[in-house]
Structure formats: structure tokens, C-alpha cells
C-alpha positions as CSV (number, residue, x, y, z in Angstrom):
1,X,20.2,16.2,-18.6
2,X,18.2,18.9,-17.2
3,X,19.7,19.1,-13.1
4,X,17.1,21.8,-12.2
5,X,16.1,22.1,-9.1
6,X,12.7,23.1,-7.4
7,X,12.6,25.2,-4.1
8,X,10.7,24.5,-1.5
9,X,7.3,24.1,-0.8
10,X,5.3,27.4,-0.4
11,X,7.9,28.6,-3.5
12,X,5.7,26.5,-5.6
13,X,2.7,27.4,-7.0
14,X,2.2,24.6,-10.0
15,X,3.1,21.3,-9.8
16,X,5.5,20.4,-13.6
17,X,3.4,18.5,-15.8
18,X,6.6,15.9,-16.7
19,X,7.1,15.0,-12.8
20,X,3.1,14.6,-12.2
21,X,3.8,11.9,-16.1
22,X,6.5,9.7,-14.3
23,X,5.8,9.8,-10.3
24,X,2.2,8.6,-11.7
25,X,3.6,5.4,-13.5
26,X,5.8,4.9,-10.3
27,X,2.8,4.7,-8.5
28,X,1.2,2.5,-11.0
29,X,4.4,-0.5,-9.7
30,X,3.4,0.3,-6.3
31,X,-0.4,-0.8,-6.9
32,X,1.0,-3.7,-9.2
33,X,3.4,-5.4,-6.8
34,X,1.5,-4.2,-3.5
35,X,-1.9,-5.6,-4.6
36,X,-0.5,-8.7,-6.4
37,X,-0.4,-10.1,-2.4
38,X,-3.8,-10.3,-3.1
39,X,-3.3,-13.3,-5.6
40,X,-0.1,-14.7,-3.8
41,X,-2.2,-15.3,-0.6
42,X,-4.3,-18.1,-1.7
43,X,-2.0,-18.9,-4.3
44,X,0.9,-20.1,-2.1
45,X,-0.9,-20.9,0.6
46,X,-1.8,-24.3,-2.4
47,X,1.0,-24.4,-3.8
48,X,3.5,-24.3,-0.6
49,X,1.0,-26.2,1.1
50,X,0.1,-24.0,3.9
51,X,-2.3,-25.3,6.5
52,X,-3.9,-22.0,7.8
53,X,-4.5,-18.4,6.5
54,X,-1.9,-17.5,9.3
55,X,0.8,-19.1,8.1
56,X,-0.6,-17.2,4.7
57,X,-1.0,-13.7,6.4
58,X,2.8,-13.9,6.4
59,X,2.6,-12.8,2.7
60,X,1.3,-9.4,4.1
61,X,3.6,-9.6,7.1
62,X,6.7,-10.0,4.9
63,X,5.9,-7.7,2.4
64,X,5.1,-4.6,4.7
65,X,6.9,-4.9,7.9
66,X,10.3,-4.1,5.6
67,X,8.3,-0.3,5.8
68,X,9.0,0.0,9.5
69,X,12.4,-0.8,9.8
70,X,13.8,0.3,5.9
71,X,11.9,3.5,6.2
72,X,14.5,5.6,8.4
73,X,17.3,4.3,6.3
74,X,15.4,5.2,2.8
75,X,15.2,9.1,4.4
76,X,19.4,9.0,5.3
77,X,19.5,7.6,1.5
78,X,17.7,10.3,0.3
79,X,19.3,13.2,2.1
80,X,22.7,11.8,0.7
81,X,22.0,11.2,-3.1
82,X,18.6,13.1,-3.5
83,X,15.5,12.1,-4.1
84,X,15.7,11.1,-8.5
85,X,18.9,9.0,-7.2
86,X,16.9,7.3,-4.8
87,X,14.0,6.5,-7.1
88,X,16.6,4.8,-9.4
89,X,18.1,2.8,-6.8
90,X,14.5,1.6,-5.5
91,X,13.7,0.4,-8.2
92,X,17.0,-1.7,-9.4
93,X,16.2,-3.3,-5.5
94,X,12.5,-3.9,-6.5
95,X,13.6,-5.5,-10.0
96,X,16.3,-7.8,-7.6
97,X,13.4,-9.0,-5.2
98,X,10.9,-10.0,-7.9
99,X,14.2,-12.1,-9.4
100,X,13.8,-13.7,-6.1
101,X,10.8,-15.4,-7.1
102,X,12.2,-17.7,-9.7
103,X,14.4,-19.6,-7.3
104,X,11.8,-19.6,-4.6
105,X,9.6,-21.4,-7.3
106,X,12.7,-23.8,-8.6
107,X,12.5,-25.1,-4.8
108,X,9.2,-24.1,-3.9
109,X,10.6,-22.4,-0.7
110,X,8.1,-20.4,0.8
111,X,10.9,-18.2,3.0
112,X,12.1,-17.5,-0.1
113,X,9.0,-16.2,-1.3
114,X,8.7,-14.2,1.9
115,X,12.6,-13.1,1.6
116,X,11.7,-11.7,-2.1
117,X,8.8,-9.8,-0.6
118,X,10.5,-8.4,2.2
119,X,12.9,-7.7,-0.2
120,X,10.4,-5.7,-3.0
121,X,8.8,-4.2,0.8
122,X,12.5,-2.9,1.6
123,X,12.5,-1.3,-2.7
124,X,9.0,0.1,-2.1
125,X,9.7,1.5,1.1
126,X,12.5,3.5,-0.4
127,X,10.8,4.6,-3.1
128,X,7.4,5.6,-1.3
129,X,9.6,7.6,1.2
130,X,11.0,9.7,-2.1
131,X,7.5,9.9,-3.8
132,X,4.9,11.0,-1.4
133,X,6.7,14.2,0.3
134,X,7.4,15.1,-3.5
135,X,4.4,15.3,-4.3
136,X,3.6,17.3,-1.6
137,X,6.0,19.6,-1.9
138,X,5.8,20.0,-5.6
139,X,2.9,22.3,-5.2
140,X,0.3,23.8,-2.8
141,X,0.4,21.8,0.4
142,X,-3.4,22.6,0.5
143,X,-3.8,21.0,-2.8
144,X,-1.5,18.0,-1.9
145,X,-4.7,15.4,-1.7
146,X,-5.7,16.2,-4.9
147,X,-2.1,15.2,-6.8
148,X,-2.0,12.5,-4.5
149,X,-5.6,11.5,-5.8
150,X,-4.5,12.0,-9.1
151,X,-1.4,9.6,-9.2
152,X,-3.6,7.2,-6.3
153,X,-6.0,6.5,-9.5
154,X,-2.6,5.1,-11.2
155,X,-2.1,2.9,-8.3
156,X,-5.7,1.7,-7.7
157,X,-5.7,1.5,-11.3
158,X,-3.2,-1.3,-11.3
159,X,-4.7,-3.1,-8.5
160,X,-7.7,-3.5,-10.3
161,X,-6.1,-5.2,-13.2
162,X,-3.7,-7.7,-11.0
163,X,-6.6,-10.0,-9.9
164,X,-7.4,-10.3,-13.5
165,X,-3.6,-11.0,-14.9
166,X,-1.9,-12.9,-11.9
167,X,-5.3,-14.4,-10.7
168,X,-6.0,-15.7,-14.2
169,X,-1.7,-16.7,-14.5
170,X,-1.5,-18.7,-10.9
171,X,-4.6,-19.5,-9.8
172,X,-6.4,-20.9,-13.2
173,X,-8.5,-23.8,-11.8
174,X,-7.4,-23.3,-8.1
175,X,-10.5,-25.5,-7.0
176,X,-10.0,-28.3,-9.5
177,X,-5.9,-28.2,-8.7
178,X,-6.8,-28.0,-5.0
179,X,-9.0,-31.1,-5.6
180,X,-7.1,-33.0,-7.2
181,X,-4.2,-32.5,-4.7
182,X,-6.6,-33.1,-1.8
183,X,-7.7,-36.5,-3.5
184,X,-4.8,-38.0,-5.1
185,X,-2.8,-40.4,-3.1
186,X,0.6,-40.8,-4.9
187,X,3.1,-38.3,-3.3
188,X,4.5,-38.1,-6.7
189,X,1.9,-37.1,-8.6
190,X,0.9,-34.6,-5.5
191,X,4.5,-33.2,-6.5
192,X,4.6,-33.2,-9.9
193,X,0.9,-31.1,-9.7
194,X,2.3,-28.8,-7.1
195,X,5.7,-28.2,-9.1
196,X,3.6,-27.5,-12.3
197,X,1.6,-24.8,-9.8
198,X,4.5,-22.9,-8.2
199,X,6.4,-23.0,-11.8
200,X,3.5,-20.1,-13.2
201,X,5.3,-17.4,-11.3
202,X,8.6,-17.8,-13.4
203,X,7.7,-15.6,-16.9
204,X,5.3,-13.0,-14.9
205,X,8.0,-12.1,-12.6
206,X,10.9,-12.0,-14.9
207,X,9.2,-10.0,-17.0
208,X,8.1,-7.7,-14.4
209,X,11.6,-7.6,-12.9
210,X,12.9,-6.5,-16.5
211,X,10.3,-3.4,-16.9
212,X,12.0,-2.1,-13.4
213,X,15.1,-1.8,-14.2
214,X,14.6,-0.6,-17.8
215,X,12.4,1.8,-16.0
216,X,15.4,2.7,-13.2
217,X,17.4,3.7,-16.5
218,X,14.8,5.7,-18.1
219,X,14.4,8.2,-14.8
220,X,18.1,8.4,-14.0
221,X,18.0,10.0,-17.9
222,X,15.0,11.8,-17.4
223,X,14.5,15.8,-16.5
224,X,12.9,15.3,-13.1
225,X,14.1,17.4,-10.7
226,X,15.4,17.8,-7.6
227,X,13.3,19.5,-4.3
228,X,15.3,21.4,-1.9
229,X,13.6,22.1,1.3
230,X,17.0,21.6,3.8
231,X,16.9,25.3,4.2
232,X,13.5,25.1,5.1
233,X,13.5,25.5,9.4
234,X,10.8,27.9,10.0
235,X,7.5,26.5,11.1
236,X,4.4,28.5,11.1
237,X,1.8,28.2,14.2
238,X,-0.9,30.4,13.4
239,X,0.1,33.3,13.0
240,X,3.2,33.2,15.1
241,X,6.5,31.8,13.3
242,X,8.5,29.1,15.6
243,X,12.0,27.5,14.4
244,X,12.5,23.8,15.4
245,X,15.1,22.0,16.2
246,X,14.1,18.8,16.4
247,X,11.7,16.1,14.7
248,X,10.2,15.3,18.0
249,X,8.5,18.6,17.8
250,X,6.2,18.0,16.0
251,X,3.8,15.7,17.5
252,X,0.9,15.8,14.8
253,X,3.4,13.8,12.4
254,X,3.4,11.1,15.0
255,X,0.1,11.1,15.2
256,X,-0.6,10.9,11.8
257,X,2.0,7.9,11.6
258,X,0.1,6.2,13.7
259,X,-3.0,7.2,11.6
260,X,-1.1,5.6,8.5
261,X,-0.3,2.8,10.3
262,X,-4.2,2.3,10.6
263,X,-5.4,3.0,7.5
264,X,-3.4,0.8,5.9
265,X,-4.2,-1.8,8.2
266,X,-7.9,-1.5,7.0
267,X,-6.7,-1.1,3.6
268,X,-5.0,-4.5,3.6
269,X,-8.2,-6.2,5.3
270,X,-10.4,-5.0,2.9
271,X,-8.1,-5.6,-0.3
272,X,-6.2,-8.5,0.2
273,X,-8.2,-10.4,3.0
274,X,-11.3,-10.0,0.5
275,X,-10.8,-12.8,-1.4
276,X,-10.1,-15.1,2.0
277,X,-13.3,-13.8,3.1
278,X,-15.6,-14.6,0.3
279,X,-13.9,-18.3,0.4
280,X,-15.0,-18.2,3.8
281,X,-18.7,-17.0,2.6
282,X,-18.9,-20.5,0.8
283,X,-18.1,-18.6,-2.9
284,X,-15.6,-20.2,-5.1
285,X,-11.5,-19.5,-5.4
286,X,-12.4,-19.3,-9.0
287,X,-14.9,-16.3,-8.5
288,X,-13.0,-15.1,-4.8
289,X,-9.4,-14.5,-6.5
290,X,-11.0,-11.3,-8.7
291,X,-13.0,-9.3,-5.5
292,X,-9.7,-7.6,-4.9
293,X,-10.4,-5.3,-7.9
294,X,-13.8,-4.8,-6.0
295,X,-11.9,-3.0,-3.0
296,X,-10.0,-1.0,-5.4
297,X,-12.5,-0.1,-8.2
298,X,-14.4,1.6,-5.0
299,X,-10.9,3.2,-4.2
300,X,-10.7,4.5,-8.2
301,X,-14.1,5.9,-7.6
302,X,-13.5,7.7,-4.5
303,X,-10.1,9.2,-5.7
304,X,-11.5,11.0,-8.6
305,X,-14.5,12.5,-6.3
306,X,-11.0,13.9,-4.6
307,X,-9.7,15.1,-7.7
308,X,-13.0,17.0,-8.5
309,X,-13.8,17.8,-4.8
310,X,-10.7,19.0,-3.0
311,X,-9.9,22.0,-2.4
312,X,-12.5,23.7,-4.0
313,X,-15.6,21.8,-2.1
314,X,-13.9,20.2,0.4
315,X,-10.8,20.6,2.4
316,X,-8.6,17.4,3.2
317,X,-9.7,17.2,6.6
318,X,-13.2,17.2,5.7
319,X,-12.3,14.3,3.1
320,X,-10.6,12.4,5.8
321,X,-13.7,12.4,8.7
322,X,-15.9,11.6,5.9
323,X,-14.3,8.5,4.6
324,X,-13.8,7.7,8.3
325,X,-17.9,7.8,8.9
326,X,-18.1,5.5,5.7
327,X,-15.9,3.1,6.7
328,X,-17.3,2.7,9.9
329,X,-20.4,2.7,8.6
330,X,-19.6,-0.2,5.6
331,X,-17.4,-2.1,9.2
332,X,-20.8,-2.7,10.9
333,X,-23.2,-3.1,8.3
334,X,-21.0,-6.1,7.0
335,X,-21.5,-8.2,10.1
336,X,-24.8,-8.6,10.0
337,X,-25.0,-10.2,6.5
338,X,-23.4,-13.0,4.8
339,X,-23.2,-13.7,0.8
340,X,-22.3,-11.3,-2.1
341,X,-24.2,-8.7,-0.2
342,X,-21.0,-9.2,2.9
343,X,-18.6,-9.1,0.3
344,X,-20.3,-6.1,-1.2
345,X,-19.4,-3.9,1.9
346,X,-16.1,-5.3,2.2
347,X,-15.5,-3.7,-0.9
348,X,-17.2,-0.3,-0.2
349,X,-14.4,-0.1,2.2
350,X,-12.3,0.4,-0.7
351,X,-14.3,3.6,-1.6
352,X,-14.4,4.6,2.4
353,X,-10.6,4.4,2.2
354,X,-9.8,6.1,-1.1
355,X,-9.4,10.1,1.3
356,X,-7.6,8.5,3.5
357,X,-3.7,8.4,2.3
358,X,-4.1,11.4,0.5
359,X,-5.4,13.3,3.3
360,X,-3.2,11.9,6.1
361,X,0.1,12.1,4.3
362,X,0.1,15.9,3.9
363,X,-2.0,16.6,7.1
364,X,1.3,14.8,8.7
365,X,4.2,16.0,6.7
366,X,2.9,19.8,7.2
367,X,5.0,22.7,8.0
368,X,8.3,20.0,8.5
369,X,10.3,22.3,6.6
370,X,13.9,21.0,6.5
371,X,12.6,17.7,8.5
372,X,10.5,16.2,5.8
373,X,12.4,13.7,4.5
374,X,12.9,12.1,8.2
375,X,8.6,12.9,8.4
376,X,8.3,11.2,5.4
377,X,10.0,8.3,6.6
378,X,8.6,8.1,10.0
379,X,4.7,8.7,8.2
380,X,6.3,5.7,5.6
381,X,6.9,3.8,9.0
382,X,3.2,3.5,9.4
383,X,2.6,1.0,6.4
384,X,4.1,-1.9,9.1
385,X,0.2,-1.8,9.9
386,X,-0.5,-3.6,6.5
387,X,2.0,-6.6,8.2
388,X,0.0,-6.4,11.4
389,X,-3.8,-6.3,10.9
390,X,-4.1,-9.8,8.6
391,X,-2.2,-11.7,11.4
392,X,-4.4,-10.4,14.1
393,X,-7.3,-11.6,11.8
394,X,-5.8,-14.8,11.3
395,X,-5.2,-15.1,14.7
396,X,-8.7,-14.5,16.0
397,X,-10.0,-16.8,13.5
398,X,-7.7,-19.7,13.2
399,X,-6.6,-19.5,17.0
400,X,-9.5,-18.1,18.8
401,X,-12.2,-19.0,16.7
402,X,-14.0,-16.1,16.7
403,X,-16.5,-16.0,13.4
404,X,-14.7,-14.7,10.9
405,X,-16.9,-11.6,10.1
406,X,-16.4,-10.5,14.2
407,X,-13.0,-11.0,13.9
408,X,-13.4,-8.9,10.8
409,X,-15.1,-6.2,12.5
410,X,-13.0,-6.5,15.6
411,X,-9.9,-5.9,13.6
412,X,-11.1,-3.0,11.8
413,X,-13.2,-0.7,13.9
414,X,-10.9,0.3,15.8
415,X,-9.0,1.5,12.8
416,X,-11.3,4.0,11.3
417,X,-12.1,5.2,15.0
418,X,-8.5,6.4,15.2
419,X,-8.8,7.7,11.6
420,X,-12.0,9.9,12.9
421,X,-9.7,11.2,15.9
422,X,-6.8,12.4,13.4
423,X,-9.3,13.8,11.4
424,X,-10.8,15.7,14.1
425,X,-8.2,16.9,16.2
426,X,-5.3,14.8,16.1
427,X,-3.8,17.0,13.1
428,X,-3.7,20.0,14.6
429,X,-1.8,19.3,18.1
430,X,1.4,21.0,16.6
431,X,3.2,21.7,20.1
């Protein structure tokens, strides 16, 4: 087993082609279970017989919010057994939470659903805090957004191809099953159509439980190796080098936690509240359950203009206030009509978002030196916003009833506001 192990960041000047192989297929599981909410939402919102997309925002809720409080602990995981260890040992957890499911659907518990959520969030959250500063530090920080593109088309890649297999697996005739439920009077039969629902989750998420841990097995035999950068505790300002003591120092990385926290707020809205929103439109669940892959076929799109553009036409920042402009630009433009052509810019969002995470992350995590794992975890932190934003939304709809395209646009304005602010300035308050 090959125990090399790379120095740190500016030591670097090449990213290894075997790392680039195997953090990309990681990345490929975090689009698959991440985006498969997408499905779940309307999905056990029938079959657990929710009564309001709130109660079904708390797919969302569960499966992010485990990032704000498991992220701290992944980094003091990762600073004990390293970061290959800690890739191993998120994905055994992420294997254990999708096992979850199969009880949950035995009973048709939908805590238990949320428990194996929160559970694959608490997997994820460990393993994203390993993978992103990797990749940054792995090679030129100013080239960071581009191997974050590269393994980001992995991920989008996989969310474009869950609507299609777990749409087509649990929600095959939604609106005849939905129907039928709504019509039948025998609490039996309702039963015996709802237990025949819930029981489609049992194969997709064994299987997919057995592929993680085969997976866990492969990398803990694998030659990826190990980063140091706990030596690293020089921090450049300019041209003036500063040591730092503390995390707190660095106020661009909470700043650009917050910015996370944002973005994937409006990622969430536009690629799991999507399919919601065109049910809202008046379009079917049978056509609604695939527009997630819109949202993230415009995400594919933008990441390889990334790959192609940055650095060499464009520098991160620059990626980050355009995407920004876009999305606030898509935001508006999608109140103000209703139909395909609504959903339409909904899913341009996808392509207005594609920059963003792999122009924050690095923009946040610079210059942390030895502190990088505890950035990483504090920037991982941010993904809570994905628990947030669909429960606002569901609250100004459902509680309030605002329209739901203004209470789309309320919810995410604001976001890509912010995102405009990091990209202007935000990033560079270092002191």
C-alpha cells in the first residue's frame, strides 16, 4: 500500500491523476444520495401521508442540518486518523444510514426515514469535510475551481440520472396511486396500496448501501495519499507574511461560510423544490418528478464552461459575481411567468449556480495553512442552509400564503445578493 504523502499546498504544482479518478466517483455518491431528496420529497410525502410540503421540507431539513452540527466533529476525525481514514469511515456510516431505509419502509415510519437521512447527512458531512480541502490543496489554490469543476460534473452528473432511476422506481404512476388513495374508501385497501408504495425503496437502497461499503474497502486499499499541511502556520497578506494563531483570524472564511450556507440554500430551491413547483404550475407528478435533472443538467453545463474558462479566462472571483448576476437575473424573471416557461428559469438557476461552490470553497479555505481542516469544517457548516431555505418556503406558502412563486423569489434573492457581496469584497477582508 503506497503511504505517500503529499506536502502542502503551494508544494504542489500537479494535482495526481489516481486521487483526481477516485475523489471524482466520491463525488459522484454525493450527487446520488444528495439529489435523490428530490424524488423522496413527493414520494413520502404519498406514501407517509403527509399533509403539507412542510411537513415534506423535513426531508431537506433532516438530510442537511446533520452538516452544521457533524461538521466540527468530521474535522477532529480527520486531524486524528487522516483524511483516506476518514473517507473510509464516511462511507461505512453512509452505507449504515441507507440500511435505515428498509425498516423505515417495513413500518412506514417517516422519523425513521428522517433518522436514515440525518444519518447519510452526518456520512456526507464527514466525507465532504475530507474531500473539498483535498482538492484544494492537491494543487494550485488558483486552479482549485477548476478540479472542483471537474469532479462537480461527477456529482451533477449523478443528479441528473436520479430523477430518472428513483423517480421511475418510487414514484411510477404517482398520480394514478395518489388517486386511487384519495378515492378509495376501505382503510384496508388504502393500506395495502400505501404498503405496496413505501415497499419500492427496499432493493434500491440495499443495493446502494452494498456499493458503499464495497467502495469503503476499495479506498482503504487504494494508493491515495495523505496531505500534510499541520506545519503550515504562515499566512500571506499581500506582500507582508503574518503567523496566526487562531481560526478566528481569519474572517473571510466566515464570511464565505455564510456564503455557502447561501448558496446551497438556492441550490436546494432550485433542485429539489423544482419538482414541488411545477406541481404547483398545474403540470403533472408524472412529468414534475424528472425537472430535477433540469436544475442540474444547467449545473453540468456551467461546470465544464469552468473547466475550459478558469484560470486562463477567468479568475474564480470573476466566476463567482457572474453566476451571482445570473441567478439574480433567472430569480426575477421567474415571477412574472407561469408554465414550462417558470419552470424553465427555475432550472437556469442550476446553470447560475454551477461557479458558485467551486469558487467559494477555495476563496474561503485560502491561506488557512495548518487551520484548514477546522475551515473546511466550519465552510462544510454552511450546507445547514440546504435544511433551512425549503422550510422557509414551505412556511410562506403553506402558513402565510404568500403565492408560491413570491415566496419563491422572497426565499432566494436574498441568497445570490449575499453571493454578489462575497464575490465582491467579502473574500478579501483577511484581518
Amino acid at each position: 500500500m503506497n503511504t505517500s504523502i503529499l506536502p502542502a499546498t503551494h508544494s504542489v504544482q500537479k494535482p495526481a491523476i489516481n486521487p483526481m479518478v477516485i475523489i471524482g466517483a466520491l463525488f459522484f455518491i454525493f450527487g446520488f444520495v444528495t439529489w435523490a431528496n428530490g424524488s423522496l420529497i413527493p414520494f413520502l410525502k404519498l406514501a407517509c401521508g403527509l399533509k403539507t410540503d412542510l411537513e415534506a421540507f423535513l426531508v431537506t431539513f433532516a438530510s442537511y442540518v446533520a452538516y452544521f452540527f457533524l461538521a466540527l466533529p468530521s474535522s477532529w476525525i480527520l486531524k486524528k486518523i487522516g483524511f483516506k481514514n476518514g473517507i473510509v469511515i464516511g462511507l461505512f456510516i453512509l452505507s449504515a444510514g441507507s440500511l435505515l431505509f428498509i425498516p423505515a419502509a417495513n413500518t412506514r415510519t417517516f422519523g425513521l426515514f428522517l433518522t436514515g437521512l440525518f444519518v447519510q447527512g452526518a456520512a456526507l458531512s464527514l466525507l465532504q469535510t475530507a474531500t473539498n480541502p483535498y482538492l484544494s490543496i492537491i494543487g494550485p489554490i488558483e486552479s482549485a475551481a477548476k478540479r472542483i469543476s471537474i469532479v462537480g460534473i461527477c456529482n451533477k452528473f449523478a443528479g441528473i440520472i436520479v430523477p430518472f432511476i428513483m423517480g421511475s422506481l418510487f414514484l411510477k404512476n404517482a398520480s394514478g396511486i395518489e388517486e386511487k388513495i384519495a378515492t378509495t374508501t376501505s382503510l384496508a385497501e388504502k393500506d395495502a396500496l400505501l404498503s405496496a408504495l413505501v415497499s419500492r425503496v427496499h432493493t434500491p437502497y440495499l443495493v446502494i448501501a452494498i456499493v458503499f461499503a464495497l467502495f469503503a474497502i476499495f479506498i482503504k486499499f487504494s494508493d491515495l495519499p495523505e496531505v500534510d499541511i499541520d506545519k503550515e502556520d504562515i499566512y500571506e497578506e499581500g506582500d507582508i507574511r503574518v503567523r496566526k494563531t487562531s481560526i478566528f483570524q481569519f474572517p473571510h472564511l466566515f464570511l464565505g461560510s455564510l456564503c455557502i450556507f447561501l448558496y446551497v440554500a438556492a441550490e436546494v430551491m432550485a433542485g429539489d423544490i423544482i419538482g414541488i413547483y411545477g406541481k404547483e404550475l398545474g403540470i403533472s407528478p408524472d412529468i414534475s418528478k424528472y425537472f430535477t435533472a433540469l436544475t442540474l443538467a444547467g449545473m453540468l453545463i456551467g461546470y465544464i464552461a469552468g473547466i475550459i474558462a478558469i484560470p486562463k479566462y477567468l479568475s474564480q472571483q470573476a466566476a463567482l459575481k457572474i453566476c451571482a448576476v445570473l441567478g439574480i437575473i433567472f430569480s426575477v424573471l421567474s415571477v412574472f411567468v407561469g408554465g414550462y416557461a417558470a419552470v424553465t428559469f427555475i432550472a437556469l438557476l442550476g446553470l447560475a449556480n454551477s461557479l458558485m461552490w467551486p469558487a467559494i470553497f477555495p476563496l474561503g479555505i485560502k491561506g488557512l495553512g495548518k487551520f484548514t481542516k477546522t475551515g473546511s469544517a466550519i465552510m462544510i457548516m454552511g450546507i445547514a442552509g440546504g435544511a433551512i431555505w425549503p422550510l422557509l418556503y414551505g412556511y410562506l406558502k403553506d402558513h402565510l400564503h404568500i403565492n408560491f412563486q413570491y415566496a419563491f423569489f422572497i426565499s432566494i434573492l436574498p441568497c445570490y445578493l449575499y453571493i454578489l457581496y462575497y464575490s465582491i469584497s467579502g473574500h478579501k477582508i483577511k484581518s
